[in-house]
C-alpha positions in Angstrom: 0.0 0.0 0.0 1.1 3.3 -0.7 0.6 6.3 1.3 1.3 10.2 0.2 1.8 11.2 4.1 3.6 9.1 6.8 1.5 9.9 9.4 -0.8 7.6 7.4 1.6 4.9 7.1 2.4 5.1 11.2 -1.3 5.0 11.8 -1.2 1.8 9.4 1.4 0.6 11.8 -0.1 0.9 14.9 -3.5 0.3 13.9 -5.0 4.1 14.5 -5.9 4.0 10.4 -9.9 4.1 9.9 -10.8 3.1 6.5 -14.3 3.3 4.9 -15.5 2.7 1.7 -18.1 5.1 -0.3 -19.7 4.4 -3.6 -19.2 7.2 -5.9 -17.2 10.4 -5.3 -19.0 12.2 -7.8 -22.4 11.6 -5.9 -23.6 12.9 -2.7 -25.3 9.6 -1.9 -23.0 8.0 0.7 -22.2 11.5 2.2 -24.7 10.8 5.4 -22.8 7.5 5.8 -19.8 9.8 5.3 -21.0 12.3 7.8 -21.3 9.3 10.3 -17.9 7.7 10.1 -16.5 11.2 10.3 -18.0 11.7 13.5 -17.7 8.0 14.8 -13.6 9.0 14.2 -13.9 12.1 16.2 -15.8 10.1 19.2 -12.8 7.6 18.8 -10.6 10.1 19.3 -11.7 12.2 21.9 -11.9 9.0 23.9 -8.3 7.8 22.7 -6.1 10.9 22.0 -3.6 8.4 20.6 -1.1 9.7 17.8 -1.1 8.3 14.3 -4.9 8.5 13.8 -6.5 8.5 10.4 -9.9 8.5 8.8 -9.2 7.5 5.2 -12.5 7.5 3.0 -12.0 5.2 -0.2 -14.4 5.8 -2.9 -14.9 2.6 -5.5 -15.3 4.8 -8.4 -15.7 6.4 -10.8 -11.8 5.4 -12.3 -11.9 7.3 -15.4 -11.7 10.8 -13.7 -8.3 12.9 -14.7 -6.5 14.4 -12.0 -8.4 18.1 -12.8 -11.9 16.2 -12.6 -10.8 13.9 -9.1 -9.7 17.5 -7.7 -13.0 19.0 -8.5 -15.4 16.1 -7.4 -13.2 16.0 -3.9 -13.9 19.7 -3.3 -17.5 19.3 -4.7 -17.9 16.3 -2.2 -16.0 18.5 0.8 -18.7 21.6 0.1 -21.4 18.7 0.2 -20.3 17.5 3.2 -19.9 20.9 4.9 -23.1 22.2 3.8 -24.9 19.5 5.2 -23.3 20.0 8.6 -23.8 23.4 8.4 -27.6 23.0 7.8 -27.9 19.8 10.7 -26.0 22.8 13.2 -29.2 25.0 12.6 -31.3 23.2 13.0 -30.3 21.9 15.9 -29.1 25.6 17.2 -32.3 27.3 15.4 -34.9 24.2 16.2 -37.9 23.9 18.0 -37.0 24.6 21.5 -35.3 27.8 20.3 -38.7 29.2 18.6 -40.3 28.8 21.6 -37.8 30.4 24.1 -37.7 33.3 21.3 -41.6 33.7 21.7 -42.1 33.1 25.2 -39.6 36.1 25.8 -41.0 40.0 26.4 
C-alpha cells in the first residue's frame, strides 16, 4: 500500500488507520454514511487521543476521472459534506426549543 503522508503509514502501523468505503465520489449519496464515520472518528478520538490517527475515506469509483476532474469532485464532495453540517448545526441551534424560548420572551 502506498501512502502520500507518513502519518498515514504510522497510523497503518499501529493500527490508528480508519478506512471506509463510499460508492461514488462524484455523488452525494453516501455522504450521510460519510457524515457518520466522520463523527464516529472524532468520538474515537476524543476518547483515545492516541497519535497516528486517520480516517481515510475510499471511494470505489468512478476510475476514469483525470487528475483536474478527481480535484473538483473531492472539493464538490467536501462543500457537500460541509453544507450538510452546516444545515444539521441549525437546526439543531435554530430548532424547535429555540422558537419557543424566542416567543415566550417579552
Amino acid at each position: 500500500m502506498a501512502f502520500p503522508c507518513v502519518g498515514a503509514k504510522s497510523a497503518l502501523a499501529r493500527g490508528g488507520l480508519v478506512i471506509h468505503r463510499a460508492s461514488d465520489l462524484t455523488s452525494a449519496w453516501d455522504d450521510l454514511q460519510i457524515y457518520a464515520a466522520l463523527m464516529a472518528f472524532v468520538a474515537r478520538y476524543r476518547t483515545d487521543p492516541a497519535p497516528f490517527q486517520s480516517l481515510s475515506i475510499v471511494f470505489e469509483g468512478p476510475g476514469t476521472l483525470d487528475e483536474a476532474a478527481f480535484e473538483t469532485a473531492l472539493w464538490q464532495r467536501a462543500q457537500s459534506l460541509s453544507d450538510k453540517i452546516s444545515g444539521w448545526a441549525r437546526r439543531r441551534i435554530h430548532g424547535p426549543a429555540s422558537i419557543r424560548s424566542i416567543r415566550s420572551s417579552p
